[in-house]
C-alpha positions in Angstrom: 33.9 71.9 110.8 36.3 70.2 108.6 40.3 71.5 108.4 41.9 72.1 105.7 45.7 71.4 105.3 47.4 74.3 103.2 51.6 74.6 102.5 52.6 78.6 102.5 55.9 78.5 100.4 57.6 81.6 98.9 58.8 79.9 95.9 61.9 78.5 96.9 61.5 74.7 97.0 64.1 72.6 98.7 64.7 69.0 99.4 61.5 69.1 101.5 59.7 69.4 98.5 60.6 65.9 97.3 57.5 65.3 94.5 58.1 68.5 93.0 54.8 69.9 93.4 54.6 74.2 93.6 52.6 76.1 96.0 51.4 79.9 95.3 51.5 82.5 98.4 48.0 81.5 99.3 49.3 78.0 99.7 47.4 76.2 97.0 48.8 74.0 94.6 49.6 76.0 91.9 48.5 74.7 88.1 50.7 74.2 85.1 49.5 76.6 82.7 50.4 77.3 79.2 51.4 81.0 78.2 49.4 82.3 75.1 50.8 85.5 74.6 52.9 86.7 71.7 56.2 87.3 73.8 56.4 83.9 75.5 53.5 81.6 72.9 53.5 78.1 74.3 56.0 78.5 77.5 55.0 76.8 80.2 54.3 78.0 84.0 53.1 77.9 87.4 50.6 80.3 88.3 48.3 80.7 91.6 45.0 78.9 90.7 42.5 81.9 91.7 44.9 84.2 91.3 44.2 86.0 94.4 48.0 86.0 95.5 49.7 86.9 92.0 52.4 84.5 92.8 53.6 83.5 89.4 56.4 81.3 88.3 58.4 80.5 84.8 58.6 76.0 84.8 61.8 74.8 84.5 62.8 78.1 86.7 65.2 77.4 89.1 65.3 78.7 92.6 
């Protein structure tokens, strides 16, 4: 059976975090993602990548 290495983060990335990557609640790498909607057209952000968690966060954001 092969293991799999997962990071569980609640969005608050410190110096541990050194290559700046983001992690969703389910602790998969979360995707860069481009907003489409009329409020926010073209802002970018970080949002879990099968969206089972709902963990959702604005780039640029800081924590």
């Amino acid at each position: 059976m092969a293991s799999t290495s997962r990071r569980s983060t609640s969005g608050s990335y410190s110096s541990g975090n050194v290559t700046g990557e983001h992690f969703c609640k389910c602790g998969l790498r979360a995707l860069l993602q481009v907003s489409n909607s009329i409020a926010n057209p073209g802002r970018k952000y970080y949002a879990c990548p099968v969206r089972r968690c709902g963990w959702f966060r604005w780039a640029g954001q800081t924590f």
